[in-house]
C-alpha positions as CSV (number, residue, x, y, z in Angstrom):
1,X,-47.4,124.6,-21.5
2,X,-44.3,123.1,-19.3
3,X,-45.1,119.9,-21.2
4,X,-45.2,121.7,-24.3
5,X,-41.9,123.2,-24.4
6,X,-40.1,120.0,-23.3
7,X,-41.3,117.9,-26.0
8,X,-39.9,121.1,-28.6
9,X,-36.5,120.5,-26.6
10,X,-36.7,116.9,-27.0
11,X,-37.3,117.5,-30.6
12,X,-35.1,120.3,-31.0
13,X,-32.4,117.9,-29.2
14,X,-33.0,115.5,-32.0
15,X,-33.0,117.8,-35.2
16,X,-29.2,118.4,-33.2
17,X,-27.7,115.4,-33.2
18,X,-29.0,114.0,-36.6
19,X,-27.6,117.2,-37.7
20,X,-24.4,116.7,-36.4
21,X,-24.3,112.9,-37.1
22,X,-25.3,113.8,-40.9
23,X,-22.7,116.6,-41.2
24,X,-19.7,114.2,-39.3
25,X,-20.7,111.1,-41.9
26,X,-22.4,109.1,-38.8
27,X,-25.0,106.7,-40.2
28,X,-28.0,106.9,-38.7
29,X,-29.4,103.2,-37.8
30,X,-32.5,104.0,-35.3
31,X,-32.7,106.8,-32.8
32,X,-33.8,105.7,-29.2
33,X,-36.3,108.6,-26.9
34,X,-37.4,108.0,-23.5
35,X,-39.2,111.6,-23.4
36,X,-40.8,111.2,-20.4
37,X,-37.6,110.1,-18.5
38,X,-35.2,112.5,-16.8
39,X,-31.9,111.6,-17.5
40,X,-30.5,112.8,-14.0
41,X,-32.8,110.6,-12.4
42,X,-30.9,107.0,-12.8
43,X,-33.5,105.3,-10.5
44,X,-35.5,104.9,-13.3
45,X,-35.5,102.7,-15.4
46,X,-35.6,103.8,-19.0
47,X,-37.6,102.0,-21.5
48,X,-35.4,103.2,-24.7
49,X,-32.0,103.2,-23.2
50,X,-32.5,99.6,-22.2
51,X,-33.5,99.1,-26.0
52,X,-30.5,100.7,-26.8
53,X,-28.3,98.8,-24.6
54,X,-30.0,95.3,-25.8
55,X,-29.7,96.2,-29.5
56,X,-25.8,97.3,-28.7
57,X,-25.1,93.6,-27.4
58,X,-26.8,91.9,-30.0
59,X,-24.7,93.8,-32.6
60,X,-21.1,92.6,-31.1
């Protein structure tokens, strides 16, 4: 059930921000989830963020 209701957040989290990226004229290129990864806990390392970070440097 506890795993459950934080997947709705994570999804609920993401109807959010495309909501408010849609609605501020933000495109949208790819969206990046590490759903099993607690954002608080900076020990680990995060598949997705990595990604995002990687992708980031290869654009500039």
């Amino acid at each position: 059930m506890i795993k459950e209701s934080f997947r709705e957040s994570i999804n609920n989290q993401g109807a959010m921000l495309l909501d408010y990226a849609y609605k501020h004229h933000f495109q949208t290129c790819k969206i990046y989830t590490d759903g099993d990864y607690s954002g608080a806990d900076i020990s680990k390392i995060r598949p997705q963020y990595s990604q995002l970070l990687h992708d980031a440097i290869q654009i500039y």
